[in-house]
N, C-alpha and C positions, 0 to 999 in steps of 0.2 A: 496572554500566556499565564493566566492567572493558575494559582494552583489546586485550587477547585477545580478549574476547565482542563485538567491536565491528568487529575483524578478521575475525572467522569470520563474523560475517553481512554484512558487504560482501562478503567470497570467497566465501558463498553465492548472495546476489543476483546477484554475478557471473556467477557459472555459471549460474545459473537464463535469466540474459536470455542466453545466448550460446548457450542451447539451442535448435536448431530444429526447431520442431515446428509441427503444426497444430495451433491449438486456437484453440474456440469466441472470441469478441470478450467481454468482459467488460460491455460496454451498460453503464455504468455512470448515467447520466442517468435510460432509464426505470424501474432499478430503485431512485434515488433517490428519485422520483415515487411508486415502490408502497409503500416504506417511509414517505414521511409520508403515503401514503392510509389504509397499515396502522395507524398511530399514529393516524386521526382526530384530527388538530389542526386548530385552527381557522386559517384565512387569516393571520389576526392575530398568531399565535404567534410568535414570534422566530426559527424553525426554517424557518417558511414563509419569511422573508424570507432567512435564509442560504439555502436551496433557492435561490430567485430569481436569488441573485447568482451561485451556482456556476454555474449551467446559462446564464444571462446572461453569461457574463464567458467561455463556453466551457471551463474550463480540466476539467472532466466527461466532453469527448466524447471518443471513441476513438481514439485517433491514428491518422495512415494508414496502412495497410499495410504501404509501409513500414519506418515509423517501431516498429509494433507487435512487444512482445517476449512469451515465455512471464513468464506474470508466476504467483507464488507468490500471496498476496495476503492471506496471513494465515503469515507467515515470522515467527516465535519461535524463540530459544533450543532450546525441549524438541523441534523440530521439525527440529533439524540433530543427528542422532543418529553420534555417532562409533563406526567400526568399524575393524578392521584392528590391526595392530600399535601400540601405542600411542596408540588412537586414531583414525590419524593420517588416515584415511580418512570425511572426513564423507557420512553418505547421509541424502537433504531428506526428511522425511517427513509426512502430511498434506496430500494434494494437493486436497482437498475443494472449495476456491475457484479453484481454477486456473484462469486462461484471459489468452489475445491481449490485453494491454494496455498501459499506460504504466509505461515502467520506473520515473518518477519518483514515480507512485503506488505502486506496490509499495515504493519505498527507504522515502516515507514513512510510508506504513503501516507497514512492519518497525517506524521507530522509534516509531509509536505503539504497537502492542503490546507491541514490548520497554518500555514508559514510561521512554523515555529523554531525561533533562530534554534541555535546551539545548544543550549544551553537547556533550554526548554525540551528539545527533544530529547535530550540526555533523560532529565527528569521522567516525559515521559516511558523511555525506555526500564527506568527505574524503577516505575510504579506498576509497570507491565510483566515485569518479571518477578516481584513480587507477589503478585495477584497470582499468577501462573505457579510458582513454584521452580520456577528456572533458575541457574547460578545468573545472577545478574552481569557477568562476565560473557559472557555465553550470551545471554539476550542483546546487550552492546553491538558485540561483534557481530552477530547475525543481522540486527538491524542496519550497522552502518554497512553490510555488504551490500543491503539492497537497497538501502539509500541509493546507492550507484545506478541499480536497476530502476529506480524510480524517477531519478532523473531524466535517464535517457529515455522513460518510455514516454514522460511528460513534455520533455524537448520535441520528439519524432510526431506524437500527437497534434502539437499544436503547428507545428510544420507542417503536417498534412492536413490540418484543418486549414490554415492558410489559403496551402496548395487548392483544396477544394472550392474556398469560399474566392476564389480569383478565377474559377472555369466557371 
């Protein structure tokens, strides 16, 4: 959680949402839905009701048009590969997940696969909104609403991969 590594993936993020391009919408709702189909959990499960609330509360659907950016969606560390003179030149690599979504989900996803506690992610959020131009009030709040989303989409995923790797 160094604060170099925490600069380099905000100035990734960065550039990643200022890219324009076309690409696919991320649908992130109905493929939360397939991931706890793929997990067969019961109604009852504590996942089912997190599901409920995301797709209830909205904060799941797609933004509009738009609002919509190129979003990374699985941005690590090993996945900002520095080239050039010392460095100095990072190129994003692993575009496997890519697609038209919510920058504030992409921020907070980054900081969950980098597992970066609190405090760190704050920072990131920090540096992110700076770089952007955002009230950094406004970037916070956006981010930790889909922290929530990210959660549950990371929980239901590996549920279902589970589920999958035991058939």
């Amino acid at each position: 959680n160094s604060e170099d590594s925490i600069v380099l993936l905000a100035f990734a993020l960065h550039t990643i949402h200022c890219t324009a391009i076309d690409a696919p919408p991320l649908c992130l709702e109905p493929r939360l839905v397939r991931y706890f189909e793929s997990a067969d959990l019961e109604s009852s499960h504590p996942l089912a009701e997190a599901l409920r609330n995301v797709i209830d509360s909205g904060d799941a659907q797609q933004p509009p048009a738009e609002q919509a950016v190129l979003c990374h969606n699985d941005l690590s560390l090993p996945h900002i590969v520095r080239t050039g003179a010392g460095g100095a030149k990072p190129v994003i690599v692993d575009w496997e997940y890519a697609a038209s979504g919510n920058r504030y989900f992409d921020v907070a996803s980054c900081a969950a696969i980098n597992q970066l506690n609190d405090e760190a992610a704050l920072r990131l959020y920090k540096h992110y909104a700076a770089l952007s131009g955002a009230a950094e009030e406004k970037v916070i709040f956006a981010c930790e609403q889909q922290r929530r989303v990210v959660n549950v989409t990371a929980a239901l995923w590996q549920a279902a991969l589970e589920t999958t790797n035991r058939q």
